[in-house]
C-alpha positions in Angstrom: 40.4 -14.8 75.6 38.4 -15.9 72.6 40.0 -15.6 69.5 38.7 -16.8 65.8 41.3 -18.2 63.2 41.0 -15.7 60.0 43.7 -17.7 58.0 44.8 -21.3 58.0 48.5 -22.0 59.1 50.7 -24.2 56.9 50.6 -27.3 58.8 46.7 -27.0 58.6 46.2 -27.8 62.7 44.1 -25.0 62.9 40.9 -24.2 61.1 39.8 -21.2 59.6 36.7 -19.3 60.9 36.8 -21.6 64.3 36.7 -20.2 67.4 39.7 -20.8 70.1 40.8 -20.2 74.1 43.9 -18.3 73.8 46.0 -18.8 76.9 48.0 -15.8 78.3 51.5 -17.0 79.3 53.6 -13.8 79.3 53.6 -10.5 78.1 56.4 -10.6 75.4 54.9 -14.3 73.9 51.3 -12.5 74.4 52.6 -9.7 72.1 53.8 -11.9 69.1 51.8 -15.0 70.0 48.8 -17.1 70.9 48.8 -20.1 73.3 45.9 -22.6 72.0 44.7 -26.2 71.6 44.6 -26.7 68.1 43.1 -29.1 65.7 44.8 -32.3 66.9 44.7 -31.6 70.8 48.2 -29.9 71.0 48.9 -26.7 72.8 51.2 -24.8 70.6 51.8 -21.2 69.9 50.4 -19.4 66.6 51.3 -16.2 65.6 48.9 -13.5 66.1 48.0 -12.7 62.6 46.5 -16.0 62.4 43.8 -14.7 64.5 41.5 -11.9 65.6 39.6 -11.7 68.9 36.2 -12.7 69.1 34.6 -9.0 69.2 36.6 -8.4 66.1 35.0 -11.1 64.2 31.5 -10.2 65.5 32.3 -6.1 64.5 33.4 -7.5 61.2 30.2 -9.7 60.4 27.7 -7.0 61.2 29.6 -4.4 59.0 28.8 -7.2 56.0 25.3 -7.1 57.0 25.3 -3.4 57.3 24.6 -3.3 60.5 
C-alpha cells in the first residue's frame, strides 16, 4: 500500500509529503504500524500517524482545490 508521510518523525529518516510502500507484516504491527524503506535505505517500522494512505492525500488535495 501507498502511503504519504504527513509529519516528519524525530530522527528525520522520513520526509514529509513523500510517498512510501508500506509493507504488511501482521495484523497487530499493521494496526499500530507501517513497514517502509525510509530515507537512508532502512526498513523500519513508523507509527501510523506518521502517515496517511495515498487516496487520502489525493481526497485531501482536491478538497483545497475545491474540487
Amino acid at each position: 500500500m501507498k502511503v504519504v508521510c504527513i509529519k516528519q518523525d524525530k530522527n528525520n529518516k522520513i520526509t514529509k509529503g513523500k510517498i512510501y510502500e508500506s509493507t504488511f507484516i501482521n495484523e497487530i504491527l499493521s494496526k499500530l504500524n507501517h513497514y517502509i524503506v525510509d530515507d537512508n535505505g532502512d526498513r523500519a517500522l513508523y507509527d501510523n500517524r506518521l502517515f496517511i494512505t495515498l487516496e487520502e492525500w489525493r481526497e485531501n488535495q482536491l478538497q483545497e482545490l475545491g474540487i
